[in-house]
mmCIF file of the N, C-alpha and C atoms, coordinates in Angstrom:
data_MODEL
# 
_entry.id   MODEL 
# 
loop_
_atom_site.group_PDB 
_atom_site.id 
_atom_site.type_symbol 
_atom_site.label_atom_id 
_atom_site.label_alt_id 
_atom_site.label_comp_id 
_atom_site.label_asym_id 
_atom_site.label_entity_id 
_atom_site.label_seq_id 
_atom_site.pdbx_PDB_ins_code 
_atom_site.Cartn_x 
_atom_site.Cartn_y 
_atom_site.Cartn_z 
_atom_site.occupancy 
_atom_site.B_iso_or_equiv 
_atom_site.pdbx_formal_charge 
_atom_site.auth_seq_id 
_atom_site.auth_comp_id 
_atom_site.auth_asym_id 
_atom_site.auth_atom_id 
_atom_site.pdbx_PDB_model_num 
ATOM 1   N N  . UNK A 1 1  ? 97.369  90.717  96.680  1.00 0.00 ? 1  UNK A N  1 
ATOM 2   C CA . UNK A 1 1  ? 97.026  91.699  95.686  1.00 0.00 ? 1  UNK A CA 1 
ATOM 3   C C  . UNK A 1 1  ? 97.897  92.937  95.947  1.00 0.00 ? 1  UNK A C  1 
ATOM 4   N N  . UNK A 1 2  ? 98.327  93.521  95.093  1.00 0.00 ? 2  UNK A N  1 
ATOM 5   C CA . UNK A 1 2  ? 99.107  94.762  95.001  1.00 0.00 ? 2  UNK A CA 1 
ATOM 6   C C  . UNK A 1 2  ? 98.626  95.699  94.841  1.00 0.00 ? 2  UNK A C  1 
ATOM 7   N N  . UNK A 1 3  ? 98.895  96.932  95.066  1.00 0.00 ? 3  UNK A N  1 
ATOM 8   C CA . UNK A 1 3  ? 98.310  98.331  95.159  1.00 0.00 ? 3  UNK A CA 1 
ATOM 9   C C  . UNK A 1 3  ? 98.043  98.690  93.574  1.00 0.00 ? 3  UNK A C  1 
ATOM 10  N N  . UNK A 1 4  ? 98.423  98.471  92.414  1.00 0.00 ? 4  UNK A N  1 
ATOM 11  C CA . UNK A 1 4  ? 98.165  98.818  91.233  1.00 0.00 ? 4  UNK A CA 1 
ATOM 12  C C  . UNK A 1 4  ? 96.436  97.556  90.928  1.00 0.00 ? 4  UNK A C  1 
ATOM 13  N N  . UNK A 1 5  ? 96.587  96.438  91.516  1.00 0.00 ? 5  UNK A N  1 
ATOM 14  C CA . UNK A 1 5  ? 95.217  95.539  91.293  1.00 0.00 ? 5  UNK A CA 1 
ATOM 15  C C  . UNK A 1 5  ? 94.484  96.221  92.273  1.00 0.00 ? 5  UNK A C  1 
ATOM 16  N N  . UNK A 1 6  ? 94.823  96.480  93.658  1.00 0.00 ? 6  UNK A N  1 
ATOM 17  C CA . UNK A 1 6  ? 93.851  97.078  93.868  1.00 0.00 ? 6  UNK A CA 1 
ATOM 18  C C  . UNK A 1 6  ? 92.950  98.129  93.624  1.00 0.00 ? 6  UNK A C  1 
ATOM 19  N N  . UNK A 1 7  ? 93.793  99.348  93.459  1.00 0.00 ? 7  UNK A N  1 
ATOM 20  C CA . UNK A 1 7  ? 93.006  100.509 92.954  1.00 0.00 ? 7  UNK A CA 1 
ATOM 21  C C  . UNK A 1 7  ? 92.346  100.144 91.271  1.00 0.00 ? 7  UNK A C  1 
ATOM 22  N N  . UNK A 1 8  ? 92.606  99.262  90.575  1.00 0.00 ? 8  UNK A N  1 
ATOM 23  C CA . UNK A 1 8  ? 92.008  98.867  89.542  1.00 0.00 ? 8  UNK A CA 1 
ATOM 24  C C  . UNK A 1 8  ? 90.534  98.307  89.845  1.00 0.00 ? 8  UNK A C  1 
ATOM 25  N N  . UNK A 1 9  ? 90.697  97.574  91.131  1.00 0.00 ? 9  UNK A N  1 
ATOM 26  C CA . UNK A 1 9  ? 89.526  97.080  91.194  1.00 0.00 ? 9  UNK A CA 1 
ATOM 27  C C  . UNK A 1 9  ? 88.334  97.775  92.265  1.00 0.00 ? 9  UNK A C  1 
ATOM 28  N N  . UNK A 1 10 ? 89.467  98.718  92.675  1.00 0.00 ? 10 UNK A N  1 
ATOM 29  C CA . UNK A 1 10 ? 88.241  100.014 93.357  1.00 0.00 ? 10 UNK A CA 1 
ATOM 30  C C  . UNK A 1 10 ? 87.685  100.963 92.614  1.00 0.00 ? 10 UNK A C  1 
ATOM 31  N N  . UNK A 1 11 ? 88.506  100.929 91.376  1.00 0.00 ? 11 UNK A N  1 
ATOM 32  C CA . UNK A 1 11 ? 88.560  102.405 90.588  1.00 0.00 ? 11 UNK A CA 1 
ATOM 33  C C  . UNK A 1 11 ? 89.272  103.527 90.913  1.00 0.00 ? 11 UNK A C  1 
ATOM 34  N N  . UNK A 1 12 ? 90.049  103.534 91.195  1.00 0.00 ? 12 UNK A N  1 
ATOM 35  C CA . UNK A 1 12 ? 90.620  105.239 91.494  1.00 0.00 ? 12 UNK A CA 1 
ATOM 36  C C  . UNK A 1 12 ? 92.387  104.317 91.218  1.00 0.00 ? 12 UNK A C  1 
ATOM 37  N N  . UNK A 1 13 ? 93.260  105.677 91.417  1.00 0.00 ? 13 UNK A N  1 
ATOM 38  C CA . UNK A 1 13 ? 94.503  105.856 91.117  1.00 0.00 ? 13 UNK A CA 1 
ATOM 39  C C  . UNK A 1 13 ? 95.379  105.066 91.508  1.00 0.00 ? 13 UNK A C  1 
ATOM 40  N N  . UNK A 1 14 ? 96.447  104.569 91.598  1.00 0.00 ? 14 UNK A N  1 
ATOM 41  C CA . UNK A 1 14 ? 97.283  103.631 92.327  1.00 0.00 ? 14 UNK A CA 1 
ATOM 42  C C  . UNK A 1 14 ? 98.135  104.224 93.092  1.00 0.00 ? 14 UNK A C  1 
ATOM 43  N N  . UNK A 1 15 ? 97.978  106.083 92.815  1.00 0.00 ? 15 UNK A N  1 
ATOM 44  C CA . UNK A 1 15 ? 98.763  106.991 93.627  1.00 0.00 ? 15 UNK A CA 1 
ATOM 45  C C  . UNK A 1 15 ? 97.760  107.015 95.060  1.00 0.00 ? 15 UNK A C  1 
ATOM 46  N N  . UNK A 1 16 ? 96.031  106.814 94.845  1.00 0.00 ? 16 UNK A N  1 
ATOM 47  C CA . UNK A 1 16 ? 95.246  107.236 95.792  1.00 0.00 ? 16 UNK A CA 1 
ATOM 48  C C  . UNK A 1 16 ? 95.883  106.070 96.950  1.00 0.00 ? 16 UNK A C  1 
ATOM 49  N N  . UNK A 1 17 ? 95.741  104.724 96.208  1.00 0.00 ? 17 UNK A N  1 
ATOM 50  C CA . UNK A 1 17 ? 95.776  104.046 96.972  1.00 0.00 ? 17 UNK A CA 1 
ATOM 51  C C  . UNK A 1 17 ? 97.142  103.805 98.137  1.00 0.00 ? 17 UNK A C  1 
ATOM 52  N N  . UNK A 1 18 ? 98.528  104.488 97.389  1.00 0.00 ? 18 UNK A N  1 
ATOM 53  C CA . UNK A 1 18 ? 99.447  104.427 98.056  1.00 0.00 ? 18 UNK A CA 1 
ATOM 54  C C  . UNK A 1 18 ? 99.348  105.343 99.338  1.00 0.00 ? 18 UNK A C  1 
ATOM 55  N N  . UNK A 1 19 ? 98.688  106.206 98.697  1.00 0.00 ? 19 UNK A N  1 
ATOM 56  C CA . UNK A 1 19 ? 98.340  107.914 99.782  1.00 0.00 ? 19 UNK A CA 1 
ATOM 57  C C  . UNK A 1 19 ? 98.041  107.239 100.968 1.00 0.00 ? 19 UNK A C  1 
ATOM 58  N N  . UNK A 1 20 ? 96.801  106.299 100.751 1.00 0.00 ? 20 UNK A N  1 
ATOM 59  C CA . UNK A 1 20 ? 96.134  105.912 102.153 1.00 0.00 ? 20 UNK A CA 1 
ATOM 60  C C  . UNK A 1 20 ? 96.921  105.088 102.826 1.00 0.00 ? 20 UNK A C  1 
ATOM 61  N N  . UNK A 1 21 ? 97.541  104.250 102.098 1.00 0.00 ? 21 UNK A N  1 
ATOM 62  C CA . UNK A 1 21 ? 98.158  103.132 103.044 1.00 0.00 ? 21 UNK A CA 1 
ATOM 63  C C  . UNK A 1 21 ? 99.388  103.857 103.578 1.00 0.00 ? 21 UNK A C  1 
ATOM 64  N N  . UNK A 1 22 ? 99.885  105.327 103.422 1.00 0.00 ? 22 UNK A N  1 
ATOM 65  C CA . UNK A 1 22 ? 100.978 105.973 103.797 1.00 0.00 ? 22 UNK A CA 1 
ATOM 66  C C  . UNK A 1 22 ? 100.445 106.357 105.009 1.00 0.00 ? 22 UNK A C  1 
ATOM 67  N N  . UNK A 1 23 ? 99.261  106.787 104.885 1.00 0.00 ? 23 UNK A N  1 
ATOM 68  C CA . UNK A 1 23 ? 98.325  107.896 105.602 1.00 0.00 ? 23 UNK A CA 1 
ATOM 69  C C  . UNK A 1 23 ? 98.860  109.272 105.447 1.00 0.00 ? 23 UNK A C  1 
ATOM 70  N N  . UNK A 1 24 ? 98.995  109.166 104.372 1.00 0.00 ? 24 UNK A N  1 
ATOM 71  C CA . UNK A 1 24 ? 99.095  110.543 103.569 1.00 0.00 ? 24 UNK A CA 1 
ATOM 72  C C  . UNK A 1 24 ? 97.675  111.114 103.337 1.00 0.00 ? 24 UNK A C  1 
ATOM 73  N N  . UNK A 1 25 ? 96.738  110.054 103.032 1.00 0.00 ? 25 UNK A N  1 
ATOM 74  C CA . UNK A 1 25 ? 95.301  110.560 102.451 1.00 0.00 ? 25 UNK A CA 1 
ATOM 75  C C  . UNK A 1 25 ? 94.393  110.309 103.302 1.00 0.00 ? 25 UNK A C  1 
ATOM 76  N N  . UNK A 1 26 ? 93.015  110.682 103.508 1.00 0.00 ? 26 UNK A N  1 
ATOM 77  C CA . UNK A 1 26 ? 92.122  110.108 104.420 1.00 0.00 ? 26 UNK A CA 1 
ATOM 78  C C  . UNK A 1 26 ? 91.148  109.274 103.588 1.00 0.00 ? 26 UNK A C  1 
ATOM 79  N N  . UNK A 1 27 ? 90.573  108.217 104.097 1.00 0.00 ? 27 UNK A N  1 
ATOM 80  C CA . UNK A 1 27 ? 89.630  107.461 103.358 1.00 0.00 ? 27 UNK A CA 1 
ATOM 81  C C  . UNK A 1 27 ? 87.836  108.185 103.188 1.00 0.00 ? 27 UNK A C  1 
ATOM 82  N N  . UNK A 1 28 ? 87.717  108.089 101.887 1.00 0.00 ? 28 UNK A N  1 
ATOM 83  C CA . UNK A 1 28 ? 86.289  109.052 102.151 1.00 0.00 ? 28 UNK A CA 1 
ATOM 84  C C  . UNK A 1 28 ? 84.781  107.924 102.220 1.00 0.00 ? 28 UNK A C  1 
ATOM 85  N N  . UNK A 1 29 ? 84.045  108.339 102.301 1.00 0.00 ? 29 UNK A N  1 
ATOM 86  C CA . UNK A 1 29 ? 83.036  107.425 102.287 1.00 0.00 ? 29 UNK A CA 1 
ATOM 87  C C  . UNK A 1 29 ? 82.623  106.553 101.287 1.00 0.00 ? 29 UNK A C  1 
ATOM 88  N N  . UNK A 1 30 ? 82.755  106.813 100.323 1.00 0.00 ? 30 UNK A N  1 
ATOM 89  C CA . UNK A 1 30 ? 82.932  106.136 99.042  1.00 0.00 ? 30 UNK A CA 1 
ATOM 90  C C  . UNK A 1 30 ? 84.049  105.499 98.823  1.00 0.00 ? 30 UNK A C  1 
ATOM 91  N N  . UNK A 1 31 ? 85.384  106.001 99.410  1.00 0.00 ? 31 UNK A N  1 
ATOM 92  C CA . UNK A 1 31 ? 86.689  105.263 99.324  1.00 0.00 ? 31 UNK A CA 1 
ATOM 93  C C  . UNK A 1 31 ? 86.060  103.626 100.342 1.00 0.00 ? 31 UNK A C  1 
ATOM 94  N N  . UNK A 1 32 ? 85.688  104.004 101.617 1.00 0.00 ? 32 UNK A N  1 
ATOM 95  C CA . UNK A 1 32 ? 85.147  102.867 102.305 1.00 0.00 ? 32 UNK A CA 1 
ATOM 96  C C  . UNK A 1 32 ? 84.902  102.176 102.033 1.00 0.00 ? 32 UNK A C  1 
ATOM 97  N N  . UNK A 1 33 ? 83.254  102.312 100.908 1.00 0.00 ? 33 UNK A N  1 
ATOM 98  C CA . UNK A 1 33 ? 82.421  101.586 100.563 1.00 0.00 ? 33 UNK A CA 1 
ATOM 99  C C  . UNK A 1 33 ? 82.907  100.806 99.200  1.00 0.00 ? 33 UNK A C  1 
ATOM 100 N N  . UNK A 1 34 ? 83.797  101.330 98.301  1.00 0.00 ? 34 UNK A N  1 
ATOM 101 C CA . UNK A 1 34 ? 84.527  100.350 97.681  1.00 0.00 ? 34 UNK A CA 1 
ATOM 102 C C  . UNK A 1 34 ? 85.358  99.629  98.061  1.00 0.00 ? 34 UNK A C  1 
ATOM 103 N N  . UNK A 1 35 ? 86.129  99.989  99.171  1.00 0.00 ? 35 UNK A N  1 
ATOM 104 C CA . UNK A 1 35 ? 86.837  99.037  99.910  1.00 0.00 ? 35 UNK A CA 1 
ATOM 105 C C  . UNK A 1 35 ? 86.423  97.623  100.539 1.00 0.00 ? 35 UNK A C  1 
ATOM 106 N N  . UNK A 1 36 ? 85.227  97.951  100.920 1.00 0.00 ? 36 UNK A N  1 
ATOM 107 C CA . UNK A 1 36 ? 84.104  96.899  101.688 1.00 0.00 ? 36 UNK A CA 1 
ATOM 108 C C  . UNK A 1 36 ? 83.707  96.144  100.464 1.00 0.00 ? 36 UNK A C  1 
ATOM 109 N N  . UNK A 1 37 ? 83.681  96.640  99.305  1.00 0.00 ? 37 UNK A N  1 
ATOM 110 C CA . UNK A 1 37 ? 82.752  96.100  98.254  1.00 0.00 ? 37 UNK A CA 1 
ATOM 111 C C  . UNK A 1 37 ? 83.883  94.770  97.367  1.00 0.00 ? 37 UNK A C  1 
ATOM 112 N N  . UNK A 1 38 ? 85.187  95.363  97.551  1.00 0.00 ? 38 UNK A N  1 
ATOM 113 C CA . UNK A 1 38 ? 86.270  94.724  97.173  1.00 0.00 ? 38 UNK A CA 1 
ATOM 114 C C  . UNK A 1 38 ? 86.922  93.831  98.164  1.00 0.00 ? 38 UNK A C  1 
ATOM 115 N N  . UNK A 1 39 ? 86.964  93.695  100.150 1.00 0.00 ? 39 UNK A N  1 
ATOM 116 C CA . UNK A 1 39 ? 87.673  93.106  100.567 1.00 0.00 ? 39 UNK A CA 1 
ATOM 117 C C  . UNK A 1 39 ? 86.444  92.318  101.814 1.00 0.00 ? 39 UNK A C  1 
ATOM 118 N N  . UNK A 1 40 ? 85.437  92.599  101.449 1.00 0.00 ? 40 UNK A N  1 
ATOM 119 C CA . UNK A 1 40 ? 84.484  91.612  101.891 1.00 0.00 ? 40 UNK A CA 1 
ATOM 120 C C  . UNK A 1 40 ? 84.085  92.368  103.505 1.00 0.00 ? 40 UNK A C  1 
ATOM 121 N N  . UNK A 1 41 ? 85.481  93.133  104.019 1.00 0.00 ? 41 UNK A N  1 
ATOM 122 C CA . UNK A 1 41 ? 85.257  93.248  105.489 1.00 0.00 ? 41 UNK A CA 1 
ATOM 123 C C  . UNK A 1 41 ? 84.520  94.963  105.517 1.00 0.00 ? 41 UNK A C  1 
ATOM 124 N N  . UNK A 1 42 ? 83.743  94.427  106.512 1.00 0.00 ? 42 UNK A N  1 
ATOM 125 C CA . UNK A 1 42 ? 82.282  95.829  106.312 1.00 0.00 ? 42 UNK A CA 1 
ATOM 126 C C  . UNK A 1 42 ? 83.213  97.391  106.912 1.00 0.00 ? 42 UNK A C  1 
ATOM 127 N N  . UNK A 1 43 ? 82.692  98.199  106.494 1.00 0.00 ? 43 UNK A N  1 
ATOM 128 C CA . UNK A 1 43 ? 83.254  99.591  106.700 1.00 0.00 ? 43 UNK A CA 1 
ATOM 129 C C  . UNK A 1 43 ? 82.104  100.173 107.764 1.00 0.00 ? 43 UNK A C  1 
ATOM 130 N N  . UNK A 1 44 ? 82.354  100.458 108.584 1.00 0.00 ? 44 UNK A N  1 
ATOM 131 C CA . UNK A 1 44 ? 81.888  101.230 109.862 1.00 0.00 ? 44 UNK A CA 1 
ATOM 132 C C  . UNK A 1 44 ? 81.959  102.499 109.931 1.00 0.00 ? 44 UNK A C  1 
ATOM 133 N N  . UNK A 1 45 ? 80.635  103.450 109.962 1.00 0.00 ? 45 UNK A N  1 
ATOM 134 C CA . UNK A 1 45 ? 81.239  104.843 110.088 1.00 0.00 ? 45 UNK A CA 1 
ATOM 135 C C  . UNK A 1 45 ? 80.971  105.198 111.268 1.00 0.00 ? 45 UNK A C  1 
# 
């Protein structure tokens, strides 16, 4: 999956998603929890 499907299927930007994987951005708690909700693997805070 590519960064434009993904953030489609998190909801947010395809700029957000590049941010993070740069670590340009920090992941927020809600960024997490869609992440978890989309890649199956659980988010730990």
């Amino acid at each position: 999956m590519d960064a434009k499907e993904f953030a489609f299927k998190v909801g947010v930007s395809e700029e957000t998603i590049i941010d993070v994987m740069n670590c340009e951005s920090s992941i927020t708690t809600e960024l997490a929890v869609a992440f978890e909700r989309i890649t199956k693997i659980p988010a730990h805070f």
